[in-house]
Every structure is written in structure tokens, then in C-alpha cells.
C-alpha positions as CSV (number, residue, x, y, z in Angstrom):
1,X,-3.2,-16.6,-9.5
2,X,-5.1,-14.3,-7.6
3,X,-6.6,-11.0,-9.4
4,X,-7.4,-9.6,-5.5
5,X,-5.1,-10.0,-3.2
6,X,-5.4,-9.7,0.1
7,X,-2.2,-9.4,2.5
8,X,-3.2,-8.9,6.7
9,X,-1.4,-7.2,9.3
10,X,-1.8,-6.8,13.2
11,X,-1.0,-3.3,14.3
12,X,1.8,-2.5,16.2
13,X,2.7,-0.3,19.0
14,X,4.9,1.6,16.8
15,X,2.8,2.2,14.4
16,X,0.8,4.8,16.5
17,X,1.6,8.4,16.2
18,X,1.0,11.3,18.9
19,X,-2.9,11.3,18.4
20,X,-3.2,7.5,19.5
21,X,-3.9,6.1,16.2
22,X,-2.0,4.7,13.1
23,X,0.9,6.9,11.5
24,X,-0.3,8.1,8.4
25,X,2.8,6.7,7.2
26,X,2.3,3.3,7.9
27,X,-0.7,2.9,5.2
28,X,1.7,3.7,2.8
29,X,4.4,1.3,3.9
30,X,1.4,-1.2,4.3
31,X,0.0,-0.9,0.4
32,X,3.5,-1.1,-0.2
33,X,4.1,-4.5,1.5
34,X,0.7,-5.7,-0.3
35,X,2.2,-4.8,-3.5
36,X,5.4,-7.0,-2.9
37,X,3.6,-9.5,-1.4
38,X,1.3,-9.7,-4.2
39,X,3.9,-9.5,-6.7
40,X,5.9,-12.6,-5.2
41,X,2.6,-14.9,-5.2
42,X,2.3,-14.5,-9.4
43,X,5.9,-15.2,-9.0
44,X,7.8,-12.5,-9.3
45,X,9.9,-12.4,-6.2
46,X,12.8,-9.7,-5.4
47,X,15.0,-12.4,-6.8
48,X,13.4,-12.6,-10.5
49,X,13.4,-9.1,-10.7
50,X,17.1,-8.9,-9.8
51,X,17.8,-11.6,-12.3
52,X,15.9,-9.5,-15.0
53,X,17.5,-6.5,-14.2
54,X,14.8,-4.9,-13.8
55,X,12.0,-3.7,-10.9
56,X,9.4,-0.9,-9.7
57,X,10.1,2.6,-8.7
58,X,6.7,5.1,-7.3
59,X,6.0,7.4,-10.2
60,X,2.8,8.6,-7.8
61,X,0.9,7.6,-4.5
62,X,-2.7,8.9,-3.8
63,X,-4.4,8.1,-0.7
64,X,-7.6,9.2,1.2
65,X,-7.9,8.5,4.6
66,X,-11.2,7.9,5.4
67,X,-11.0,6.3,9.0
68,X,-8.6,5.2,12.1
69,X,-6.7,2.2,13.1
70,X,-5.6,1.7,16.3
71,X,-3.4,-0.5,18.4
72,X,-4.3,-4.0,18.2
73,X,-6.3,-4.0,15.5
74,X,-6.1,-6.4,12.4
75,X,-6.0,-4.5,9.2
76,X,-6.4,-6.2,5.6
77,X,-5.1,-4.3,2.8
78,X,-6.8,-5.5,-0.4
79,X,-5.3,-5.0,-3.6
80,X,-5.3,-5.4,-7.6
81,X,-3.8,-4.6,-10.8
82,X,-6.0,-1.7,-12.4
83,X,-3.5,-1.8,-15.3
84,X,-0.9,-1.8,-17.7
85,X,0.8,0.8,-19.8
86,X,4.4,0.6,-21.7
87,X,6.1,1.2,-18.9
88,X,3.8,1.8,-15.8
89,X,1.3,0.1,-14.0
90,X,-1.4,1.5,-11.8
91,X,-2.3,-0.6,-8.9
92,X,-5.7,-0.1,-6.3
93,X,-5.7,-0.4,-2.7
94,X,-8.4,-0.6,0.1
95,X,-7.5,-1.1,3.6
96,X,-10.2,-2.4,6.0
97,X,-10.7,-3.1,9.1
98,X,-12.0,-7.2,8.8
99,X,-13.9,-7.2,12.1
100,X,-16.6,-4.5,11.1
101,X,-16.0,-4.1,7.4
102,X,-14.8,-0.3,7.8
103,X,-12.9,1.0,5.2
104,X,-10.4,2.7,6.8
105,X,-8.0,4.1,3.4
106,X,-8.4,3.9,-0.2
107,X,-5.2,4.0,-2.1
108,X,-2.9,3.5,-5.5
109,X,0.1,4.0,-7.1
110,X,1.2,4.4,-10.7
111,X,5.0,2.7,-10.7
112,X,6.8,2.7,-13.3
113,X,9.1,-0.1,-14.7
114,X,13.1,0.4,-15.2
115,X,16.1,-1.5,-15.9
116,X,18.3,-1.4,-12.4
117,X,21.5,-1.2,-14.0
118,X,20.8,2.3,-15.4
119,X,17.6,3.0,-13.4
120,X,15.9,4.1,-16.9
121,X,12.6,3.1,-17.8
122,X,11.9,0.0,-19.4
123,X,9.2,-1.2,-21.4
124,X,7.1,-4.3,-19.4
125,X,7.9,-7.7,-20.4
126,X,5.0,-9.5,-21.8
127,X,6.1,-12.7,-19.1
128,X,5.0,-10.2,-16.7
129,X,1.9,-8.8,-17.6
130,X,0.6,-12.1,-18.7
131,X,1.2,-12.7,-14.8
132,X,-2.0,-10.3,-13.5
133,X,-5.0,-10.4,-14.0
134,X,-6.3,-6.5,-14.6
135,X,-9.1,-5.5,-12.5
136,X,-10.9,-2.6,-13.9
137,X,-13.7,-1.9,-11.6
138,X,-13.9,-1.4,-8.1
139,X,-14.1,-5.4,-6.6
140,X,-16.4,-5.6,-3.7
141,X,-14.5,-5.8,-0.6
């Protein structure tokens, strides 16, 4: 059960934007994936959460882009559960570049927790939480 997770990606072509360097966009779809990814390894894949009837919408991103990616490269977006509310989680992200340690974003987003059905928020199952481990300070990279 890992309280860091870490989830890699080689940049693509189409990932690149008019100034020859990663979309903007793209760390956001990336911390996304993490989030999933991370998600499935404690076991909760897309398929528990449809059998729950439940899953995560974006309440909030934040990010601050601090360097450029670029064709090629391997990228490592690290992330963690900062924490657990009623209904909404915050999770952390760093993306770095592996090769020279750069940090190239820092991230997160608060999500909130709802029941599919009626797309209402829902409170957080213990089952679930019991599933993270919280990470309060900022884990070295």
C-alpha cells in the first residue's frame, strides 16, 4: 500500500503545443492518470467504484508550472493523499523530470465524493479511507 505513488510517462509528440514544449493541459490530464492509477493499486478500481455507486468529481485544481517538458522526455508524476474530509479529499502532486531531478509542476486537487446515481455528494466510506495512508508533509522527492 503505497502512501507515495509514483506513476511514469514518456512524452509524446502530441503533447507539445506551438512553443515546442508540453501542453499545459497535459499536466493536468497526467496528475489525473496518477490519481487513477494510484487509486486502482489500494484497490479501488473504476469497477469498485461503479459497484459502490459511487466515484470522484474535481471540486478544484491548482497548479504552478515551474519548468518545461519536452518531447521525449520521461516525466514521473509523484503523488499522495494530503487528506480526508466528509466528503472530499485533497490530493498533492509533483511532476519531475527523473533524469535531473527538476521539478517541473507542483499540483493538487480537492475532489469531492458523490453517489453516481444522483451525482450528489456522498459522505466517504470508512473501507475507503482506511485504504490511504495520509501524507501531511511535503515527501522528499
Amino acid at each position: 500500500m503505497p502512501a507515495i505513488f509514483r506513476w511514469t510517462h514518456l512524452v509524446t509528440p502530441d503533447e507539445i503545443d506551438e512553443q515546442n514544449h508540453v501542453n499545459n493541459l497535459e499536466y493536468l490530464r497526467w496528475t489525473q492518470t496518477a490519481a487513477v492509477a494510484h487509486s486502482a493499486a489500494q484497490g479501488w478500481t473504476a469497477d469498485r467504484y461503479r459497484e459502490e455507486g459511487s466515484g470522484w468529481v474535481v471540486r478544484n485544481h491548482f497548479i504552478e508550472y515551474l519548468a518545461p517538458a519536452f518531447d521525449g522526455e520521461t516525466i514521473e508524476v509523484v503523488t499522495w493523499v494530503a487528506g480526508f474530509r466528509k466528503v472530499t479529499s485533497l490530493r498533492k502532486f509533483r511532476v519531475i523530470r527523473p533524469v535531473d531531478g527538476t521539478l517541473l509542476a507542483k499540483a493538487q486537487t480537492d475532489w469531492a465524493y458523490i453517489g453516481t446515481e444522483h451525482s450528489v455528494p456522498r459522505r466517504i466510506p470508512a473501507s475507503l479511507v482506511e485504504s490511504f495512508e495520509i501524507v501531511e508533509d511535503e515527501p522528499p522527492l
